[in-house]
C-alpha positions as CSV (number, residue, x, y, z in Angstrom):
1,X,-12.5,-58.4,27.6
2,X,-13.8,-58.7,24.1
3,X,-17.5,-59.1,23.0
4,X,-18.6,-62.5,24.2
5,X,-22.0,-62.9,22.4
6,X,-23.3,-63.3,18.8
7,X,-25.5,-60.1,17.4
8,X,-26.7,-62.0,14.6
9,X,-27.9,-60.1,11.9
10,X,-31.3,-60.7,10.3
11,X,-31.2,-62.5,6.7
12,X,-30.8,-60.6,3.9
13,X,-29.2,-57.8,6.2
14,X,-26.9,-54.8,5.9
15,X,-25.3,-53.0,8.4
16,X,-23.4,-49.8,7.7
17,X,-20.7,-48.5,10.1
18,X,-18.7,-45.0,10.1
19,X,-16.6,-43.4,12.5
20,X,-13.7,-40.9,12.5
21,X,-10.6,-42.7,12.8
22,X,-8.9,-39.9,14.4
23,X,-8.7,-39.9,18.0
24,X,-9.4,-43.4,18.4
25,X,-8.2,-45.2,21.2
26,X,-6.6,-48.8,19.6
27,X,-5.2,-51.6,20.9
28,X,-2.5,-52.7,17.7
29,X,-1.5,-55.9,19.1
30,X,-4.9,-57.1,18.3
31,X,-3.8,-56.8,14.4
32,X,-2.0,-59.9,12.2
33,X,1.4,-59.7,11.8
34,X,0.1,-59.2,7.8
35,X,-1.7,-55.9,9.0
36,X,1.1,-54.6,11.1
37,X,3.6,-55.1,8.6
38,X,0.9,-53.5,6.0
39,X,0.6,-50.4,8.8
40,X,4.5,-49.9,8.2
41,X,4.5,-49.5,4.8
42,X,2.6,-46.5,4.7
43,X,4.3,-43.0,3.6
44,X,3.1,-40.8,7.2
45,X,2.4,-41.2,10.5
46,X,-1.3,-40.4,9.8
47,X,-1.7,-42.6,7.5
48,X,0.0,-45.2,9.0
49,X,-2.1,-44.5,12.6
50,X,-5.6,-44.2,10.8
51,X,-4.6,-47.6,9.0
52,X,-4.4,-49.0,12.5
53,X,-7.1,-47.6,13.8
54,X,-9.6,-48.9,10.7
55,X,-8.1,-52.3,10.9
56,X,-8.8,-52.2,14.7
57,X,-12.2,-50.5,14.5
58,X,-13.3,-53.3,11.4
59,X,-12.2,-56.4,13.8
60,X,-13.9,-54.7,16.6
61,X,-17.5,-54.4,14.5
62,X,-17.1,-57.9,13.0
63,X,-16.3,-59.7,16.6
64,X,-19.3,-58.0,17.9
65,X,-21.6,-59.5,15.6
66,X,-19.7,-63.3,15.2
67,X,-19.5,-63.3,19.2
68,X,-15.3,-63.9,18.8
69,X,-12.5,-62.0,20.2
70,X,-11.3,-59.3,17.3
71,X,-7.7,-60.5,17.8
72,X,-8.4,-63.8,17.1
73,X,-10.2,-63.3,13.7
74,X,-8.4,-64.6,10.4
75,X,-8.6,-62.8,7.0
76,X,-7.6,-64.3,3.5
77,X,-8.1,-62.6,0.2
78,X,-9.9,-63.8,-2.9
79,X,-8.8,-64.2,-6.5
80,X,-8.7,-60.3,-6.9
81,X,-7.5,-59.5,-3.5
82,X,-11.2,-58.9,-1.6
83,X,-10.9,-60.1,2.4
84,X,-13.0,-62.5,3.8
85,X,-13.2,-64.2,7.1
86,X,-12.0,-67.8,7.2
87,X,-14.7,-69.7,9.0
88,X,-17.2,-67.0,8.2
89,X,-18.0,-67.2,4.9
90,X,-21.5,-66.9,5.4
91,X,-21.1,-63.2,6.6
92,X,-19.3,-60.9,3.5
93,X,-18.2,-56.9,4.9
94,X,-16.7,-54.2,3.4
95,X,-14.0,-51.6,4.4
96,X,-13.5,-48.1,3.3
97,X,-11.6,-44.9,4.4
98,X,-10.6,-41.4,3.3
99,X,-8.9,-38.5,5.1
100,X,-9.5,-40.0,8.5
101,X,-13.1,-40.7,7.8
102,X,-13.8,-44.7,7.8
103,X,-16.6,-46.9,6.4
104,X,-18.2,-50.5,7.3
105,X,-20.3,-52.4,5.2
106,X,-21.5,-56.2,6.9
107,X,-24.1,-58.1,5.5
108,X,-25.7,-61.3,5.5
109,X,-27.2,-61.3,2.4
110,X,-24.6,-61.8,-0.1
111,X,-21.4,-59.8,-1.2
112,X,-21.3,-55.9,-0.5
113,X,-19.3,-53.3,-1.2
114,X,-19.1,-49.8,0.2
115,X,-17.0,-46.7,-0.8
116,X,-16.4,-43.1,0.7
117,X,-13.8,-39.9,-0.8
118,X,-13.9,-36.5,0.6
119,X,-15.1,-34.2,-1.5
120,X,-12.9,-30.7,-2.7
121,X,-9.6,-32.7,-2.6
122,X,-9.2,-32.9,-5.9
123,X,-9.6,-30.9,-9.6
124,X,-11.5,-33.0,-12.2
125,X,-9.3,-34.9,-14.3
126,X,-11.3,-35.8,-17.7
127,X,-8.6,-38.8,-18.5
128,X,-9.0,-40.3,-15.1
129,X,-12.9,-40.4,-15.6
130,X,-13.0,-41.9,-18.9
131,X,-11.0,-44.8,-17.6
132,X,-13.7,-45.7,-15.0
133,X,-16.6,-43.9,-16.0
134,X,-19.6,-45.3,-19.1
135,X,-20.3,-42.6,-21.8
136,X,-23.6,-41.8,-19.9
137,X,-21.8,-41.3,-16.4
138,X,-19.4,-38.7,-18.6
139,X,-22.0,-37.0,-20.5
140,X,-23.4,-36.4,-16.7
141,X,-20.0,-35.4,-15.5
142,X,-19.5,-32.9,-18.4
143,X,-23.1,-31.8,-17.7
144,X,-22.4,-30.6,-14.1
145,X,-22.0,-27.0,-12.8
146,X,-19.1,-28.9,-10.5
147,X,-17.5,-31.3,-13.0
148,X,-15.2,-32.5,-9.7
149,X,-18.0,-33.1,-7.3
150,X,-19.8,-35.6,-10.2
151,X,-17.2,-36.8,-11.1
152,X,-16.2,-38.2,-7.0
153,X,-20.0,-39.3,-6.6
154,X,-19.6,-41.2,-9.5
155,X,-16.8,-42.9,-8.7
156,X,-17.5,-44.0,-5.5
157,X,-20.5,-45.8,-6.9
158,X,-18.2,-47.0,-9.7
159,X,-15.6,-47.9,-6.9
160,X,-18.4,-49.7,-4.4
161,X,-19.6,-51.8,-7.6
162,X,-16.4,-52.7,-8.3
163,X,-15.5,-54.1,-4.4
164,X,-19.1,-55.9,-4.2
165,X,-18.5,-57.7,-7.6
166,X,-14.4,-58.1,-6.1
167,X,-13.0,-57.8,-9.6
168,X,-11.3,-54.5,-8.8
169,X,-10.9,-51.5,-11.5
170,X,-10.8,-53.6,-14.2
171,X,-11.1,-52.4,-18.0
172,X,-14.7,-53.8,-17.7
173,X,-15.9,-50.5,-16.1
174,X,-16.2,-48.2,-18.9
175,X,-18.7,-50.4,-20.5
176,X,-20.5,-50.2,-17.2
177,X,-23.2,-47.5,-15.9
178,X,-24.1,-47.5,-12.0
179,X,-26.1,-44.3,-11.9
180,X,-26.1,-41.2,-10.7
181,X,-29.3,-41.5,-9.2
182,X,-31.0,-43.0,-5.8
183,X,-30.9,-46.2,-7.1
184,X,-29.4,-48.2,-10.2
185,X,-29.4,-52.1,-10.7
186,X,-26.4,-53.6,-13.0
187,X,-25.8,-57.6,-14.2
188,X,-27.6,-58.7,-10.5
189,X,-26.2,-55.6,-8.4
190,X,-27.7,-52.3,-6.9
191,X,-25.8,-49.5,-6.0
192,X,-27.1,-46.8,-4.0
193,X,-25.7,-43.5,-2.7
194,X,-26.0,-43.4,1.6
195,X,-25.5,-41.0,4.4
196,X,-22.2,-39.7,4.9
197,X,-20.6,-37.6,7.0
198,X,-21.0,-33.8,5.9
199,X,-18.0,-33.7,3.2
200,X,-17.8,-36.7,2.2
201,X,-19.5,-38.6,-0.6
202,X,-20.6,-42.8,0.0
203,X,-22.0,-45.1,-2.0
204,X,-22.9,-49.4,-1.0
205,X,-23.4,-52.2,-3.4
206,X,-24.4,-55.2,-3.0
207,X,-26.0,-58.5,-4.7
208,X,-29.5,-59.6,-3.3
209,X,-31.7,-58.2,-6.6
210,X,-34.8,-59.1,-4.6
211,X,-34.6,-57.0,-1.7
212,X,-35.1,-53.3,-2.0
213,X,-33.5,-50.8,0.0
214,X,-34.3,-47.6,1.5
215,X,-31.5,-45.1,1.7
216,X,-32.7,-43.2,4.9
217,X,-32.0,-45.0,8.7
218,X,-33.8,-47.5,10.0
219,X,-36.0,-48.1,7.5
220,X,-37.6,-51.5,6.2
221,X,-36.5,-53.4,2.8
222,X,-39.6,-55.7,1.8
223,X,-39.4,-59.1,3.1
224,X,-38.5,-57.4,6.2
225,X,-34.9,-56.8,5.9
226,X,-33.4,-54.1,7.1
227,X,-30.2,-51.4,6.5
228,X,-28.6,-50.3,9.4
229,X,-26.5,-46.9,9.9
230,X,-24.7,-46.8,12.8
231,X,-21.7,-44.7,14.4
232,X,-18.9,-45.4,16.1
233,X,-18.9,-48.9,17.7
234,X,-21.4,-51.6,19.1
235,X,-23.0,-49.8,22.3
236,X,-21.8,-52.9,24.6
237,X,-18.4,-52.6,23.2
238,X,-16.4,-49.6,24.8
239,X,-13.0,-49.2,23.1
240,X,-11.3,-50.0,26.1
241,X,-13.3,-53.6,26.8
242,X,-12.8,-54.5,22.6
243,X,-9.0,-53.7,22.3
244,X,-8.0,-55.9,25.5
């Protein structure tokens, strides 16, 4: 059976989610015909199983907390393409993944966005960053003993900035500066660099200018709010019981 209760997050509340998305153990007739058809289009059987399995893990994590079976959960995109849940408004999440390792960002205190890239993968390429990246984030780039490694952390903040706000990578970026650093606050957003798995670089967004955050588990915001960072999936959810 699926998860049968509500885990209601607290107010002003983020929870973070990661997991390896290899090896999981999915149940794909859970997904929308929208997401299976999605699932076919990619190039590799890798791709197309860890597509799956994030799809599956993400409806998994949401029904837990909204007390509803994953399969019957309904997603719809905004003006730039951003999911939401119909009937759910209330709750915004987030969804990232890269080489097999997958990301969840759910919150209850406004829109949130959350990004994650493996780092090595890739050589710098100075054209791609000046199309995302403000002339201070490039002068820092430039800066760097490891032009490739800046270059990733930066865009993944750029990247999670650009999902909370749900505009995409538009040509508004350049003229845009979201750190580096622990912290940085843009037009009503923070963007903050959190936990990831060793390898990988992760960054979360998100709206509510009045709460602060503290990057490292389990620790308060004022007001009382909290940020989660959890792994895997719920504790009272084992794969088997929330794919059937």
């Amino acid at each position: 059976m699926g998860p049968s209760r509500s885990v209601a997050l607290a107010r002003t509340s983020i929870a973070v989610w990661s997991t390896s998305l290899d090896g999981l153990s999915v149940d794909a007739s859970i997904l929308s015909v929208d997401e299976r058809t999605r699932a076919a289009r990619q190039r590799s059987g890798p791709s197309r199983n860890r597509f799956v399995s994030a799809r599956w893990w993400m409806r998994t994590i949401l029904g837990h907390y909204l007390g509803v079976l994953p399969g019957a959960l309904e997603f719809r995109a905004g003006r730039y393409g951003k999911p939401f849940l119909a009937g759910y408004e209330d709750l915004d999440f987030n969804l990232t993944h890269s080489a097999g390792e997958s990301m969840l960002a759910v919150s209850t205190s406004g829109p949130v966005g959350i990004d994650t890239e493996r780092l090595g993968e890739h050589a710098y390429d100075r054209a791609a960053a000046r199309r995302v990246l403000s002339g201070h984030e490039m002068t820092l780039v430039e800066q760097s003993n490891d032009r490739a490694e800046a270059f990733l952390r930066s865009w993944v903040r750029k990247e999670a900035f650009a999902k909370a706000r749900g505009s995409g990578l538009d040509a508004t970026l350049p003229a845009i500066s979201v750190g580096p650093g622990p912290r940085a606050a843009c037009e009503g957003w923070w963007v903050i660099d959190i936990p990831a798995s060793s390898g990988w670089a992760a960054a979360l967004a998100y709206a509510d200018p009045a709460v602060e955050v503290a990057t490292g588990p389990d620790q308060q915001w004022s007001g009382g709010s909290q940020l989660e960072f959890n792994r895997g999936i719920p504790s009272d959810c084992t794969e088997g019981e929330a794919a059937s």
